[in-house]
Structures are given as C-alpha cells and as structure tokens.
CHARMM-style PDB file with segment names, atoms N, HN, CA, C and O in Angstrom:
ATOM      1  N   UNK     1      13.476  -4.903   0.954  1.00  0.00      PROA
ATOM      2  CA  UNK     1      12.593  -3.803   0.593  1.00  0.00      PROA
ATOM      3  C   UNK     1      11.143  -4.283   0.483  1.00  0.00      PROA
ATOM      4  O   UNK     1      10.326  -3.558   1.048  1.00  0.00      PROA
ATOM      5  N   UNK     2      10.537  -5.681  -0.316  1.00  0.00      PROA
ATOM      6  HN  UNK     2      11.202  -6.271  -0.776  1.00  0.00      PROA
ATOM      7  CA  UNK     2       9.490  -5.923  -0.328  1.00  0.00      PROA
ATOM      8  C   UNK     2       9.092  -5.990   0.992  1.00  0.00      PROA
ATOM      9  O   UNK     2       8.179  -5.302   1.448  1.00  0.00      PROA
ATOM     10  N   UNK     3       9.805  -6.872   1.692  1.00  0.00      PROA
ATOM     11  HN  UNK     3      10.547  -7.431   1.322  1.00  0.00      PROA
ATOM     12  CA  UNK     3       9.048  -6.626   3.317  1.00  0.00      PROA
ATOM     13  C   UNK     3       8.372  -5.312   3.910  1.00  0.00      PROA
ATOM     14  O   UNK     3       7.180  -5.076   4.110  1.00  0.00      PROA
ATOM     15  N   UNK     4       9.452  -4.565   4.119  1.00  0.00      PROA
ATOM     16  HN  UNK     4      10.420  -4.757   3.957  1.00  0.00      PROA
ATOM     17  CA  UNK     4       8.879  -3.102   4.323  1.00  0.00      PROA
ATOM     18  C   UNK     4       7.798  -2.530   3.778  1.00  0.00      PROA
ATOM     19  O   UNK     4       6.922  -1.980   4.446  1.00  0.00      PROA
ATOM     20  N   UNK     5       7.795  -2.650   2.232  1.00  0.00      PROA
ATOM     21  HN  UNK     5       8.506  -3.096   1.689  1.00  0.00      PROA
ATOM     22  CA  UNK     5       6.694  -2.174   1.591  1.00  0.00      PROA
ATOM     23  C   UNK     5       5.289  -3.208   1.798  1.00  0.00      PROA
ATOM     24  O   UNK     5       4.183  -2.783   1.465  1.00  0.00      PROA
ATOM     25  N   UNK     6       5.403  -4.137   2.186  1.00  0.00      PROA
ATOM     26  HN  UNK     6       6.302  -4.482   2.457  1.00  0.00      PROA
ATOM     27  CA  UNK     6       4.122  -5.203   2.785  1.00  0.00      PROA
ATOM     28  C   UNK     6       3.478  -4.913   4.118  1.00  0.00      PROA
ATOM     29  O   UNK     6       2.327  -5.092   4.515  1.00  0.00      PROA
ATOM     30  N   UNK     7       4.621  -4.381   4.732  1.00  0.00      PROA
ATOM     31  HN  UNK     7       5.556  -4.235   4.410  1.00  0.00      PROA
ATOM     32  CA  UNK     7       4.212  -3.724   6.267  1.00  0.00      PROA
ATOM     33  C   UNK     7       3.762  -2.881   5.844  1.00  0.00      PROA
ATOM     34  O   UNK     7       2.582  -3.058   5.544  1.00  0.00      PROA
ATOM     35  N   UNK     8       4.311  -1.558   5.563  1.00  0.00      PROA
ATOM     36  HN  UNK     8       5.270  -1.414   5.807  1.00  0.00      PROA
ATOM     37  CA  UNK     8       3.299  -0.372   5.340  1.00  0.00      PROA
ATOM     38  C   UNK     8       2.179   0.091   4.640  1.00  0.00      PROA
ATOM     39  O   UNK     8       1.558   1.139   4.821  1.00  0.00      PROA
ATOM     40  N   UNK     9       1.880  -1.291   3.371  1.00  0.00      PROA
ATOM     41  HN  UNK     9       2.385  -2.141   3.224  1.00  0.00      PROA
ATOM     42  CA  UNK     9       0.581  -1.330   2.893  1.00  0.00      PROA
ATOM     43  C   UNK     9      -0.353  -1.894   3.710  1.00  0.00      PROA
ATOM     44  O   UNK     9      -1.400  -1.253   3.807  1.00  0.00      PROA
ATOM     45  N   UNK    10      -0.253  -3.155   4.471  1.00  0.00      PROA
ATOM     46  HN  UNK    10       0.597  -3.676   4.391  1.00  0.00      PROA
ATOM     47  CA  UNK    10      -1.054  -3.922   5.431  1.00  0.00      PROA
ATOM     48  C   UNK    10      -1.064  -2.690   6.782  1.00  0.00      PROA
ATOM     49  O   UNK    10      -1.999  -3.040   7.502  1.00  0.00      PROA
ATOM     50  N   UNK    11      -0.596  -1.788   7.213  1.00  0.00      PROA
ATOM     51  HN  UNK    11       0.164  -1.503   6.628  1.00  0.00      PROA
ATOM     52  CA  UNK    11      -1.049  -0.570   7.977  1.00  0.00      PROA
ATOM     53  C   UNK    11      -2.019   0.042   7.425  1.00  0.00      PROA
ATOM     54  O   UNK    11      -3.211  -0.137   7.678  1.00  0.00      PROA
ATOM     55  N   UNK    12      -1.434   0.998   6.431  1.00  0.00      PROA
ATOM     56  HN  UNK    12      -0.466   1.143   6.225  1.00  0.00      PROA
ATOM     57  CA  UNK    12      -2.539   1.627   5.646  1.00  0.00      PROA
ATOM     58  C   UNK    12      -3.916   1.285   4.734  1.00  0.00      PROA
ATOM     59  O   UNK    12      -4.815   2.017   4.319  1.00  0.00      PROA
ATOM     60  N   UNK    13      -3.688  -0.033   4.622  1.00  0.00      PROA
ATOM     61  HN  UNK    13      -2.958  -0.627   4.959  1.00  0.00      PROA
ATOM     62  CA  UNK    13      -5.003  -0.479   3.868  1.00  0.00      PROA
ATOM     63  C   UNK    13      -5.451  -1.370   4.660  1.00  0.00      PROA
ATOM     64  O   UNK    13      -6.516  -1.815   4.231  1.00  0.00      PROA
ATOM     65  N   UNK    14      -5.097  -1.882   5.716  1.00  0.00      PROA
ATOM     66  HN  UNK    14      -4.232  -1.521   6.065  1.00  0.00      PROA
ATOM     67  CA  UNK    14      -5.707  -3.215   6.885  1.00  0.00      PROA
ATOM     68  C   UNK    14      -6.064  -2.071   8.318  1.00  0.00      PROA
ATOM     69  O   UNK    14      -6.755  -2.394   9.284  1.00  0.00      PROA
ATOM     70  N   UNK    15      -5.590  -1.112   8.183  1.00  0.00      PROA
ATOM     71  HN  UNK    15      -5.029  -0.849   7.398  1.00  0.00      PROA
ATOM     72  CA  UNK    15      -5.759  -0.862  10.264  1.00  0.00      PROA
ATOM     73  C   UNK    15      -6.119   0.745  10.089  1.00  0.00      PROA
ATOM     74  O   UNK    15      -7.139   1.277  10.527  1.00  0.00      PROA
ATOM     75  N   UNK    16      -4.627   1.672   9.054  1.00  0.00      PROA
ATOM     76  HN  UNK    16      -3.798   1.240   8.698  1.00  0.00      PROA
ATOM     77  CA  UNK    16      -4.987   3.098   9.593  1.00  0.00      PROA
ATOM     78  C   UNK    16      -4.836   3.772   8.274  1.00  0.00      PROA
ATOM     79  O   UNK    16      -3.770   4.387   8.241  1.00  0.00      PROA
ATOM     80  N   UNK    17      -5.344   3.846   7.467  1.00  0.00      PROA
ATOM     81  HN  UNK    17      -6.209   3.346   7.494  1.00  0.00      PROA
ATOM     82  CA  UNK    17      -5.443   4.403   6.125  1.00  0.00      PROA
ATOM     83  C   UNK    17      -5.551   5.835   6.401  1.00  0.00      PROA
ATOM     84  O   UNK    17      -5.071   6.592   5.557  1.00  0.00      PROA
ATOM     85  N   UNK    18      -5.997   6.237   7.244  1.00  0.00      PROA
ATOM     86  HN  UNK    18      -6.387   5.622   7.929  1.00  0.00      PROA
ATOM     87  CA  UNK    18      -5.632   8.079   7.920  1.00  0.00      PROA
ATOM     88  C   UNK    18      -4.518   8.186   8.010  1.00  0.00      PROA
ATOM     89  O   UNK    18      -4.130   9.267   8.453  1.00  0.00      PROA
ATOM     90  N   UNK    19      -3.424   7.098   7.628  1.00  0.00      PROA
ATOM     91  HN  UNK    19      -3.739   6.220   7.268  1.00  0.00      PROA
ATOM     92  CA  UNK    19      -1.759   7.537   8.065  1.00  0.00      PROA
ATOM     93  C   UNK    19      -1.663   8.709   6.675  1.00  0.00      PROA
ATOM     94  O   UNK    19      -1.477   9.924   6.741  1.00  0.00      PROA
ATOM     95  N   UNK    20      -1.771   8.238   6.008  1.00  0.00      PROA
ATOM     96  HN  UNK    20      -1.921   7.251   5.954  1.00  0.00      PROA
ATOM     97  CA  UNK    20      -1.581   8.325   4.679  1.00  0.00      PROA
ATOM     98  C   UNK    20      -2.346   9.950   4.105  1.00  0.00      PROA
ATOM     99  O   UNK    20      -1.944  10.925   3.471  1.00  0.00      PROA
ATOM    100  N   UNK    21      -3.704   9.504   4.788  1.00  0.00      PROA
ATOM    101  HN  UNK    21      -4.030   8.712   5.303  1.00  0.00      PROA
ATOM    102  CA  UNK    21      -4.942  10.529   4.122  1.00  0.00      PROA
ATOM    103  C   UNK    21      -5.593  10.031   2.839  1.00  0.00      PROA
ATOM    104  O   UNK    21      -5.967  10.667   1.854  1.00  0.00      PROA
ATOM    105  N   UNK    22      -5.641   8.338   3.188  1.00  0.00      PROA
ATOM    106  HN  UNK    22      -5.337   7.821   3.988  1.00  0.00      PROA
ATOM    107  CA  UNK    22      -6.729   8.122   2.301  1.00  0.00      PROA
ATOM    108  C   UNK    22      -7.719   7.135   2.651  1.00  0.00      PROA
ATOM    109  O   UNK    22      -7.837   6.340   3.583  1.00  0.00      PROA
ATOM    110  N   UNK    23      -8.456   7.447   1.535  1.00  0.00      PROA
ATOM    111  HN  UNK    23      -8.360   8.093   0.778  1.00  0.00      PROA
ATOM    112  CA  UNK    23      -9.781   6.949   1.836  1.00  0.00      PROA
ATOM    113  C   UNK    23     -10.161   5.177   1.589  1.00  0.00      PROA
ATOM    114  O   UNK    23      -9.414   4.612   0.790  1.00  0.00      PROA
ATOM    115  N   UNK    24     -10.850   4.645   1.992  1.00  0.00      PROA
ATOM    116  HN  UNK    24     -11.457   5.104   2.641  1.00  0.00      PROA
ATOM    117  CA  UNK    24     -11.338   3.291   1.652  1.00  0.00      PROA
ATOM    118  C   UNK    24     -12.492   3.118   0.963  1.00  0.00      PROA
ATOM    119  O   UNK    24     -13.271   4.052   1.151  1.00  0.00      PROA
ATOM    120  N   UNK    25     -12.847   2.377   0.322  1.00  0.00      PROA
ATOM    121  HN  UNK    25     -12.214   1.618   0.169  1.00  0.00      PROA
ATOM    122  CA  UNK    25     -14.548   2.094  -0.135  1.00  0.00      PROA
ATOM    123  C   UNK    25     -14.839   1.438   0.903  1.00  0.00      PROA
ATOM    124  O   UNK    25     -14.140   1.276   1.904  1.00  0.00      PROA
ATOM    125  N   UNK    26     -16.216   0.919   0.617  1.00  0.00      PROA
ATOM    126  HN  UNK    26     -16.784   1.051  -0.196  1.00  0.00      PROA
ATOM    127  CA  UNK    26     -16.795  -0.008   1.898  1.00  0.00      PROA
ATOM    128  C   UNK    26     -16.216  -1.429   1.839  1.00  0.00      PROA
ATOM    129  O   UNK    26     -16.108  -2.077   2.880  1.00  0.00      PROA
ATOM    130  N   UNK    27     -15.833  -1.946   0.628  1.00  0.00      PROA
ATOM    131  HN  UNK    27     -15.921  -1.420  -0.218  1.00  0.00      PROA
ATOM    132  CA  UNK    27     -15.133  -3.279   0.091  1.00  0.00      PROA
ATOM    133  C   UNK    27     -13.613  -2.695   0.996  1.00  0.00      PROA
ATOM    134  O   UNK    27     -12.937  -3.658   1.357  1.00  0.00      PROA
ATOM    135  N   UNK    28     -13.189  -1.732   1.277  1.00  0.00      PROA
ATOM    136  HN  UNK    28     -13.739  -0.949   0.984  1.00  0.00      PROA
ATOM    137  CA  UNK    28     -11.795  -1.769   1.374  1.00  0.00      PROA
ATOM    138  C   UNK    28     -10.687  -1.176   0.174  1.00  0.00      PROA
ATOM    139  O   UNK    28      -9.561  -0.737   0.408  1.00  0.00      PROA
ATOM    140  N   UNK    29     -11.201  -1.272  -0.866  1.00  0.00      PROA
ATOM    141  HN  UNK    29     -12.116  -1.629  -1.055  1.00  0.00      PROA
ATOM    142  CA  UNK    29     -10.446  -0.722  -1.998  1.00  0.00      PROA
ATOM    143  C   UNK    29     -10.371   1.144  -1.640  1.00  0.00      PROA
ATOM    144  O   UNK    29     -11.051   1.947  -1.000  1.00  0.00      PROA
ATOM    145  N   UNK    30      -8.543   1.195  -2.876  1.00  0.00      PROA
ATOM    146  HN  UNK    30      -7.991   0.543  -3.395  1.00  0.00      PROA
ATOM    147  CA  UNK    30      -8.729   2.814  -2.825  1.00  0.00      PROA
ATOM    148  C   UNK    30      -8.315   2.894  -3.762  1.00  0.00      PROA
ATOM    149  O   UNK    30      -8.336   1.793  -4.312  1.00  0.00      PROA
ATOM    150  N   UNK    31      -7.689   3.997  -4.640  1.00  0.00      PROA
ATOM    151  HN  UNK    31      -7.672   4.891  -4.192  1.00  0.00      PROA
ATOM    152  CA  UNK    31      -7.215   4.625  -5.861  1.00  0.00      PROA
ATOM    153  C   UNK    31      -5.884   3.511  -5.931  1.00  0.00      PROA
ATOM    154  O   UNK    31      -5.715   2.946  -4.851  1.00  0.00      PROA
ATOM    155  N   UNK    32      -4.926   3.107  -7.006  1.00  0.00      PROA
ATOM    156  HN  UNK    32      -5.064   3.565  -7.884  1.00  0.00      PROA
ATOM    157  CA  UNK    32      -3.677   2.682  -6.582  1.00  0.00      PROA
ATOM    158  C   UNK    32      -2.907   3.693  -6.909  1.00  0.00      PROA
ATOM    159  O   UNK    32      -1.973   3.781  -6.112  1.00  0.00      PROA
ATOM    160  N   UNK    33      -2.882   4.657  -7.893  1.00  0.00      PROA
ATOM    161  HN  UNK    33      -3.641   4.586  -8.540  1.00  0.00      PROA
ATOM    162  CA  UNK    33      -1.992   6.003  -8.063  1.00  0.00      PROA
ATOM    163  C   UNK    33      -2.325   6.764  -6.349  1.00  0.00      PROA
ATOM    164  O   UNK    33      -1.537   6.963  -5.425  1.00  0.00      PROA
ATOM    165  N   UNK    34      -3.092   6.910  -6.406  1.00  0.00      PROA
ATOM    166  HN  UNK    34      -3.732   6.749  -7.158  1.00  0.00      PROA
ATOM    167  CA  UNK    34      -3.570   8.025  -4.907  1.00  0.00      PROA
ATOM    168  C   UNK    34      -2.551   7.295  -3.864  1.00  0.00      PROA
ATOM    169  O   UNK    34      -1.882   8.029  -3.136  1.00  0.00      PROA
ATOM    170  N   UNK    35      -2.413   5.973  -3.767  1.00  0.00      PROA
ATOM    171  HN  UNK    35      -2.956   5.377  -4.358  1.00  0.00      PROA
ATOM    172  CA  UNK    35      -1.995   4.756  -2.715  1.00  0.00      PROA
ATOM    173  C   UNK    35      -0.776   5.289  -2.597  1.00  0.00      PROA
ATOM    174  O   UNK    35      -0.318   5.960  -1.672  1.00  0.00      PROA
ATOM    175  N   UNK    36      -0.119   4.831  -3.930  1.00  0.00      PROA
ATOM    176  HN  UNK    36      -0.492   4.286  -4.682  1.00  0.00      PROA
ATOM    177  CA  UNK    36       1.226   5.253  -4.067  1.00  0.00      PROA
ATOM    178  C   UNK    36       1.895   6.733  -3.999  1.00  0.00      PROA
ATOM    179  O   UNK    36       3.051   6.878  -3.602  1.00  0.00      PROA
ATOM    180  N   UNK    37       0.908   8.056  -4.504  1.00  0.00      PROA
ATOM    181  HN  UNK    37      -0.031   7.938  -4.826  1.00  0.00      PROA
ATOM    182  CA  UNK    37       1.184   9.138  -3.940  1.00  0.00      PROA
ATOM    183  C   UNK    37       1.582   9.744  -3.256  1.00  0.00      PROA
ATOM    184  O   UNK    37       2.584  10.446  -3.390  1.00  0.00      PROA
ATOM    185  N   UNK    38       0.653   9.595  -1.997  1.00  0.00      PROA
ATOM    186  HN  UNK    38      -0.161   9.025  -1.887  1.00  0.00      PROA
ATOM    187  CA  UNK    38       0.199   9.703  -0.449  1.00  0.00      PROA
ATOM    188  C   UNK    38       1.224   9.146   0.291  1.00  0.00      PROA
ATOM    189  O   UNK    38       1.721   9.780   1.222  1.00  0.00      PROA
ATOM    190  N   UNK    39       1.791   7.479  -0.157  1.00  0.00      PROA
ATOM    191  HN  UNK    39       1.388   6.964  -0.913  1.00  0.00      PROA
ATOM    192  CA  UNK    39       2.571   6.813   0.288  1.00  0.00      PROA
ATOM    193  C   UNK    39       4.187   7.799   0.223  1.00  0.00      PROA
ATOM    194  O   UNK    39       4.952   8.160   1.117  1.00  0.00      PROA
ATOM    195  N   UNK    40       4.199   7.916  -0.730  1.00  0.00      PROA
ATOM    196  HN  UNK    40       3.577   7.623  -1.457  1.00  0.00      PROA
ATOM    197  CA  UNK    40       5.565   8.875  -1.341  1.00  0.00      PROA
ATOM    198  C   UNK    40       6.172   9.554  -0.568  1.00  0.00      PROA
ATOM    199  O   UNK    40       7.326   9.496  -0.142  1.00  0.00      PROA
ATOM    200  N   UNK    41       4.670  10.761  -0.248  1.00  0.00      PROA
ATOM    201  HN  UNK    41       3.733  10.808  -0.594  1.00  0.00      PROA
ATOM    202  CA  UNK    41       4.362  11.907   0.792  1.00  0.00      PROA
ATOM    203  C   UNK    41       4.840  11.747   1.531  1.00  0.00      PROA
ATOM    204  O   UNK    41       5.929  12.319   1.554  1.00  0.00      PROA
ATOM    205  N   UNK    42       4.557  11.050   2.500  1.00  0.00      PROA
ATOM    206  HN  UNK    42       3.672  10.585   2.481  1.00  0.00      PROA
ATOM    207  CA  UNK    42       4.333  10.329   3.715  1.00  0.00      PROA
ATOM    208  C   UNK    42       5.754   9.777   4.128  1.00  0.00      PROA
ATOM    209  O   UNK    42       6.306  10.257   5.118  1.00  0.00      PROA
ATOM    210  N   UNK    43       6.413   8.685   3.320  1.00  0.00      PROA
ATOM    211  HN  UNK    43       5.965   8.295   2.516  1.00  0.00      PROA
ATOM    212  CA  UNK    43       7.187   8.027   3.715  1.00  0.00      PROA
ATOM    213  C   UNK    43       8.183   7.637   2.450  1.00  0.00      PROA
ATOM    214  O   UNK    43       8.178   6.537   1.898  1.00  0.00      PROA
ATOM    215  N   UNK    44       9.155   8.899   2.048  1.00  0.00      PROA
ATOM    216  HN  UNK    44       9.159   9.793   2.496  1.00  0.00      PROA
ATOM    217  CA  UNK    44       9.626   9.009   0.655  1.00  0.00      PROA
ATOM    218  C   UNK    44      10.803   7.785   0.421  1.00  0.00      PROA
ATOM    219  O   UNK    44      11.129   7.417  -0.707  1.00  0.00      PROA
ATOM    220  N   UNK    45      11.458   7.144   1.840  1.00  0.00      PROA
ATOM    221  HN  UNK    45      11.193   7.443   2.757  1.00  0.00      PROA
ATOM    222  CA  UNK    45      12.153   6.470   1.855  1.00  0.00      PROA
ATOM    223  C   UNK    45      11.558   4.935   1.204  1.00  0.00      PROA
ATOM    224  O   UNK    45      12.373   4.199   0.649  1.00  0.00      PROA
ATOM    225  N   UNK    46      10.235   4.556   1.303  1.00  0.00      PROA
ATOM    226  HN  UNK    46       9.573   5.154   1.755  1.00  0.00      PROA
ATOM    227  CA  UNK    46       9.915   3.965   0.851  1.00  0.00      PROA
ATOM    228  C   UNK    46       9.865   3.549  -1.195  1.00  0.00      PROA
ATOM    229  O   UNK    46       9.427   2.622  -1.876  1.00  0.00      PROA
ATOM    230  N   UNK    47      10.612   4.905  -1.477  1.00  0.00      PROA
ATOM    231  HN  UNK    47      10.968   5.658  -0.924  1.00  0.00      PROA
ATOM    232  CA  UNK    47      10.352   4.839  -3.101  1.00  0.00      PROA
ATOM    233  C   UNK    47       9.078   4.065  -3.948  1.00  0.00      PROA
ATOM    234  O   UNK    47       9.113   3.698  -5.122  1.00  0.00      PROA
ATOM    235  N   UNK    48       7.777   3.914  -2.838  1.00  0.00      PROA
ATOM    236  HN  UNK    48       7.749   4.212  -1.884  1.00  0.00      PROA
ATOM    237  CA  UNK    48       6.868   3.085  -3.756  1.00  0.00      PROA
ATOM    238  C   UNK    48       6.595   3.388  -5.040  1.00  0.00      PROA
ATOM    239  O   UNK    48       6.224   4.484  -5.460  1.00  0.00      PROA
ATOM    240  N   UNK    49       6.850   2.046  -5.882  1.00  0.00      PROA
ATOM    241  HN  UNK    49       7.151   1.155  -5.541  1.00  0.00      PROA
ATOM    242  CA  UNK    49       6.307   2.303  -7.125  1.00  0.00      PROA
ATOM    243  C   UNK    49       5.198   1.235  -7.919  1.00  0.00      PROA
ATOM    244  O   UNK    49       4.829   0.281  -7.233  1.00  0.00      PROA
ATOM    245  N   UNK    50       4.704   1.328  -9.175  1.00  0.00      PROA
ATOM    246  HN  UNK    50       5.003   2.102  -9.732  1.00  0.00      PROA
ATOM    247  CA  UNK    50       3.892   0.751  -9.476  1.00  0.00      PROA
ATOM    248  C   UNK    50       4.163  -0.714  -9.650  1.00  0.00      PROA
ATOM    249  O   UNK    50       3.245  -1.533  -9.683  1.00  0.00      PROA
ATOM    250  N   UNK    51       5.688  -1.110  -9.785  1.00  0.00      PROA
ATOM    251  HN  UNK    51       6.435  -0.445  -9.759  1.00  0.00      PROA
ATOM    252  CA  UNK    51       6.657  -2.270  -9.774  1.00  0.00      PROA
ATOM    253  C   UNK    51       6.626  -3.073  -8.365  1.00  0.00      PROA
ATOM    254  O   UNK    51       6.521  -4.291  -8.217  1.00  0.00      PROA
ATOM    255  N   UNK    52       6.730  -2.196  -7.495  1.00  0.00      PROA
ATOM    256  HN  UNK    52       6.816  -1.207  -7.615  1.00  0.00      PROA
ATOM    257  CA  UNK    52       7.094  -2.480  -6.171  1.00  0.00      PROA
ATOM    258  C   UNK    52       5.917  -3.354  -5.466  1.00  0.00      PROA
ATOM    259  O   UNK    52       5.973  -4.352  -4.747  1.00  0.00      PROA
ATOM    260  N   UNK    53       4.656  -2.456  -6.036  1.00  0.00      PROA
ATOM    261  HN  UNK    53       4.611  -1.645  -6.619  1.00  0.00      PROA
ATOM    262  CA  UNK    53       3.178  -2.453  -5.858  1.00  0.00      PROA
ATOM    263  C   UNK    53       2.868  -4.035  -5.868  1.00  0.00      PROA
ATOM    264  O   UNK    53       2.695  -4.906  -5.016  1.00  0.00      PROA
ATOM    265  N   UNK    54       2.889  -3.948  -7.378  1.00  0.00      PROA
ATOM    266  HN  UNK    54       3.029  -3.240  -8.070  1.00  0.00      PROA
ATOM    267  CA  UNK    54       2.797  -5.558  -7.730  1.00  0.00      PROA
ATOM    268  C   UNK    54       3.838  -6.591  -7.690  1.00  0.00      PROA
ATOM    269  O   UNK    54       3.531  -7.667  -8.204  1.00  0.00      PROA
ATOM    270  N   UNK    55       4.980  -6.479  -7.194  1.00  0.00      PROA
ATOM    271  HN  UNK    55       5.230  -5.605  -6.777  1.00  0.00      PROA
ATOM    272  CA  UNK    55       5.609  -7.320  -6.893  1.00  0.00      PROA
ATOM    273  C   UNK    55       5.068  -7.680  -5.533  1.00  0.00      PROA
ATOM    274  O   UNK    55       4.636  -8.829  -5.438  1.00  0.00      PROA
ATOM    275  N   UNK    56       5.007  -6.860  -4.389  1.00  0.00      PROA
ATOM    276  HN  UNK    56       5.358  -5.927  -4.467  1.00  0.00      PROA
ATOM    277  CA  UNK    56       4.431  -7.329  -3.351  1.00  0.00      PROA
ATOM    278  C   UNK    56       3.031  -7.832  -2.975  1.00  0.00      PROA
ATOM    279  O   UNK    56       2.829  -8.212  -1.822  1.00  0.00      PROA
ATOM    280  N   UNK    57       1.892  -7.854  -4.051  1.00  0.00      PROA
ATOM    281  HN  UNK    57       2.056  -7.545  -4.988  1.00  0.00      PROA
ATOM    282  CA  UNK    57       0.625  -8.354  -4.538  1.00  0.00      PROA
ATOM    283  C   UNK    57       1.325  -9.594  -5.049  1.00  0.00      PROA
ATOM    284  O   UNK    57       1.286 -10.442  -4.158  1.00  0.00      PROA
ATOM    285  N   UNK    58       1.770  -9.913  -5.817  1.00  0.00      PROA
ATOM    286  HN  UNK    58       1.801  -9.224  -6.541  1.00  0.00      PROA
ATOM    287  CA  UNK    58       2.581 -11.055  -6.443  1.00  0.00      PROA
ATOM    288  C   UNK    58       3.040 -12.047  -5.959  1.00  0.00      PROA
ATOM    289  O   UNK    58       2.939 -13.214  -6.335  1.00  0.00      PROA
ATOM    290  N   UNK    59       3.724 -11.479  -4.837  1.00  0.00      PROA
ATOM    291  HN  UNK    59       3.806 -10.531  -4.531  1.00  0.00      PROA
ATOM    292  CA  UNK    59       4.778 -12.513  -3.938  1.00  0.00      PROA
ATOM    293  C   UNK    59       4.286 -12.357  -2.385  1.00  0.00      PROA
ATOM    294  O   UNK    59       5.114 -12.782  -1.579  1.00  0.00      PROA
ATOM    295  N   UNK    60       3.461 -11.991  -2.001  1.00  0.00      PROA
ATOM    296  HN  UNK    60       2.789 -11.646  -2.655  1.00  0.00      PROA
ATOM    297  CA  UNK    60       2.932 -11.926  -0.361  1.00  0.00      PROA
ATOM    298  C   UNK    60       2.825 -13.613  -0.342  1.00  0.00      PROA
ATOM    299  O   UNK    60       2.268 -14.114  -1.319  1.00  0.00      PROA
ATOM    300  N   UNK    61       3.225 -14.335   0.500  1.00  0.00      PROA
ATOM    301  HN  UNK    61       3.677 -13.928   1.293  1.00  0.00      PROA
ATOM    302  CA  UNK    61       2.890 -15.326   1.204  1.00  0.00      PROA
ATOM    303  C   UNK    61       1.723 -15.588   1.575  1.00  0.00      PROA
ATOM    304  O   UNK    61       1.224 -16.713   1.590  1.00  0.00      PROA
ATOM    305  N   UNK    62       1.028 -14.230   2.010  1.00  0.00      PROA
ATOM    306  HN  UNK    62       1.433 -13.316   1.997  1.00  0.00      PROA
ATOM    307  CA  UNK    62      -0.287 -14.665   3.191  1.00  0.00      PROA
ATOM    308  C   UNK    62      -1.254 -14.381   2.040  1.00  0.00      PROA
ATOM    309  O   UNK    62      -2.249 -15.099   1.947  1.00  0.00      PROA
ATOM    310  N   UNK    63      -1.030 -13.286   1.054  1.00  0.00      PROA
ATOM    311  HN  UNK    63      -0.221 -12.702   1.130  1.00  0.00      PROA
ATOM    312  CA  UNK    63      -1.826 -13.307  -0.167  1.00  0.00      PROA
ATOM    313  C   UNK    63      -2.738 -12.260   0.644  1.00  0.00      PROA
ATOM    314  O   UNK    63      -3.950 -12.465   0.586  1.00  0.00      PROA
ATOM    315  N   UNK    64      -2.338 -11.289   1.307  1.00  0.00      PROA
ATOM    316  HN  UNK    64      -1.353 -11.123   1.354  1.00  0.00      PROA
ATOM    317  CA  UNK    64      -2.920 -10.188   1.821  1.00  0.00      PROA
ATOM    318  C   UNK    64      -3.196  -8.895   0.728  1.00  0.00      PROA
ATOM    319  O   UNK    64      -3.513  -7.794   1.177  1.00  0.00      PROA
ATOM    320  N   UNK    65      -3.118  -9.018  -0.054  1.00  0.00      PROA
ATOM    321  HN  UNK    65      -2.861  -9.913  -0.419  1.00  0.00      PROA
ATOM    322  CA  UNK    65      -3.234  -7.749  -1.115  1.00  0.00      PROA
ATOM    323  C   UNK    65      -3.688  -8.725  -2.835  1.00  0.00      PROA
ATOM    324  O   UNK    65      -3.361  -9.718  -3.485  1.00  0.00      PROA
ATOM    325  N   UNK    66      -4.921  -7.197  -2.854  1.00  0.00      PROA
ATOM    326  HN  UNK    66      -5.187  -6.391  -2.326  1.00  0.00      PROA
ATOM    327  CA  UNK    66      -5.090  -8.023  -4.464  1.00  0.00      PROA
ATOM    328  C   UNK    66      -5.190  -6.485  -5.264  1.00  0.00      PROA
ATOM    329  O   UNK    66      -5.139  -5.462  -4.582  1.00  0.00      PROA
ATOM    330  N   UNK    67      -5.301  -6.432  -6.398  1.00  0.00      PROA
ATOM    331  HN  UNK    67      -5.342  -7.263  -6.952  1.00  0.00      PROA
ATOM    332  CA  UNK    67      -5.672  -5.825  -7.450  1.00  0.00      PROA
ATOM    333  C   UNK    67      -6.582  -5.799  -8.306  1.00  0.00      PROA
ATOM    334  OT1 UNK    67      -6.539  -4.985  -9.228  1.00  0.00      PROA
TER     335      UNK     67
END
C-alpha cells in the first residue's frame, strides 16, 4: 500500500497536480487536508489518510516528500 500511495503523491505533487484539482504554491507546497481530500475523490481505493501521509514522508527511500 505505501508504494502505491508514493506513486500517486509523486504524480500529483511532482508532474500533474490537475489530476486531483489542486493547486501548488510556487515552492511546490499545497494544503495536506485538501491533498488528502481531492485524493479520496479521485481515487477512493487509495483510502489516503493522515497516517498513511506520514508514513510515506517517513519511510520514502528517495526522501521525495516533506512536511
């Protein structure tokens, strides 16, 4: 499951954040409730949660996601 949820954040916050319908700052940052929302919406199989969130901030290898 973390895998999956690492892929579809590194889409939406690295390449196409229009998947979703959200927005970026100029740094790249977005809401993390909105993140996870949108995400929900979008792709309910994913069950993202605020757990999930930071476990995969936590444990990424490449250290592609921060908070």
């Amino acid at each position: 499951m973390r895998k999956d949820v690492s892929k579809f954040l590194s889409l939406v916050l690295r390449h196409k954040p229009d998947v979703i319908d959200i927005e970026l700052d100029k740094n790249g940052w977005t809401d993390l409730e909105e993140l996870i929302r949108k995400t929900n919406e979008y792709k309910p199989s994913l069950d993202l949660t605020m757990e999930n969130v930071l476990d995969v901030v936590a444990n990424n290898d490449k250290k592609r996601f921060v908070l």
